[in-house]
C-alpha positions in Angstrom: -138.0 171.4 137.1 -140.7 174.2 137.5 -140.5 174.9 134.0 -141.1 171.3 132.8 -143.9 170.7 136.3 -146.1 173.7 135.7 -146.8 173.7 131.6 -147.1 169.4 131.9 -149.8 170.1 134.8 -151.5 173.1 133.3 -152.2 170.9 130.2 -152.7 167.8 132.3 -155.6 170.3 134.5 -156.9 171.5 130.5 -157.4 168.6 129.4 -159.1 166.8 132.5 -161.7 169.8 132.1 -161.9 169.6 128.7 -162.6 165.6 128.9 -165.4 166.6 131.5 -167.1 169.2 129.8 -167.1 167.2 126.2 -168.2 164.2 128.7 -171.3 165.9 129.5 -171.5 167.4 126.3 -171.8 163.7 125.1 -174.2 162.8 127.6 -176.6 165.5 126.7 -176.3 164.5 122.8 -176.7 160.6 123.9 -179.9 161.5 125.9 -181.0 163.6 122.7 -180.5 161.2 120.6 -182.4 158.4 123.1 -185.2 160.7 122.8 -185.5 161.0 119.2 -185.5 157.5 118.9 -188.6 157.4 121.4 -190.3 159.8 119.6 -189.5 157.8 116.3 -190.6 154.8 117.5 -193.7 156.2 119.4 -194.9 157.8 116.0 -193.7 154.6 114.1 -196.2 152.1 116.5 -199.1 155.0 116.9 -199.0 155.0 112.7 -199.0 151.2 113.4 -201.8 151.1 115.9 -204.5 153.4 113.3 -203.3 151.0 110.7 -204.7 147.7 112.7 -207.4 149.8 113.9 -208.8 150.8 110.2 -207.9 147.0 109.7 -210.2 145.6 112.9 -212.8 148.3 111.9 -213.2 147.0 107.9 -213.0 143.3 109.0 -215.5 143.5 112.1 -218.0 145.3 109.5 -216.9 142.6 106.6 -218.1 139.4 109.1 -221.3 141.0 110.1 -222.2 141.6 106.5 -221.6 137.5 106.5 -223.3 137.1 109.4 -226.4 138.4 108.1 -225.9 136.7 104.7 -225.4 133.3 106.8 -228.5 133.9 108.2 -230.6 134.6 105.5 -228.6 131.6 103.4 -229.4 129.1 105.8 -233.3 130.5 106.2 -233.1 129.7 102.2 -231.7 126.4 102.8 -234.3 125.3 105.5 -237.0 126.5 102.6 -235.5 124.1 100.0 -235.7 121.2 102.7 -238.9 121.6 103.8 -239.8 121.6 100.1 -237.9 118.9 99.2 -239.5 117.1 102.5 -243.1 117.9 100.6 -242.3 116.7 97.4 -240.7 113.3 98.8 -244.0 112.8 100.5 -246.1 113.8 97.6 -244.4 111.8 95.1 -244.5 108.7 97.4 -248.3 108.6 97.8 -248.6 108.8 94.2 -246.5 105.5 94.1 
């Protein structure tokens, strides 16, 4: 009986130690791995984030160049009215 009881719990004892050191083993490479996947990601968005900042940057500058152009467009447009205004009143006193 001893000779079948001590080899059956010395590998039964080996191989409940090995399962808890390759546990944590795993654990440590799960959490490693977890990690790199946060670093991944965090590069991936803050890549992201300069992108749509560049973006916001060109498009904020792009309206204010229309702004201005609006502006002077519609100072060119009142112009034209008032003219047109004019020569409705001059050509119907001639009349």
């Amino acid at each position: 009986m001893e000779q079948f009881l001590y080899p059956t719990l010395t590998a039964f004892f080996a191989a409940f130690i090995t399962w808890f050191f390759s546990m944590r083993k795993s654990l440590a490479q799960d959490r490693a791995a977890e990690l790199d996947n946060a670093v991944s990601a965090v590069k991936y968005y803050r890549d992201l984030l300069d992108d749509l900042t560049a973006r916001l940057t060109t498009a904020t500058d792009t309206i204010k160049k229309m702004e201005i152009q609006h502006r002077e467009l519609m100072l060119v447009n009142q112009q034209l009215v008032d003219e047109l205004q004019k020569f409705k009143q001059l050509n119907g006193k001639q009349q």
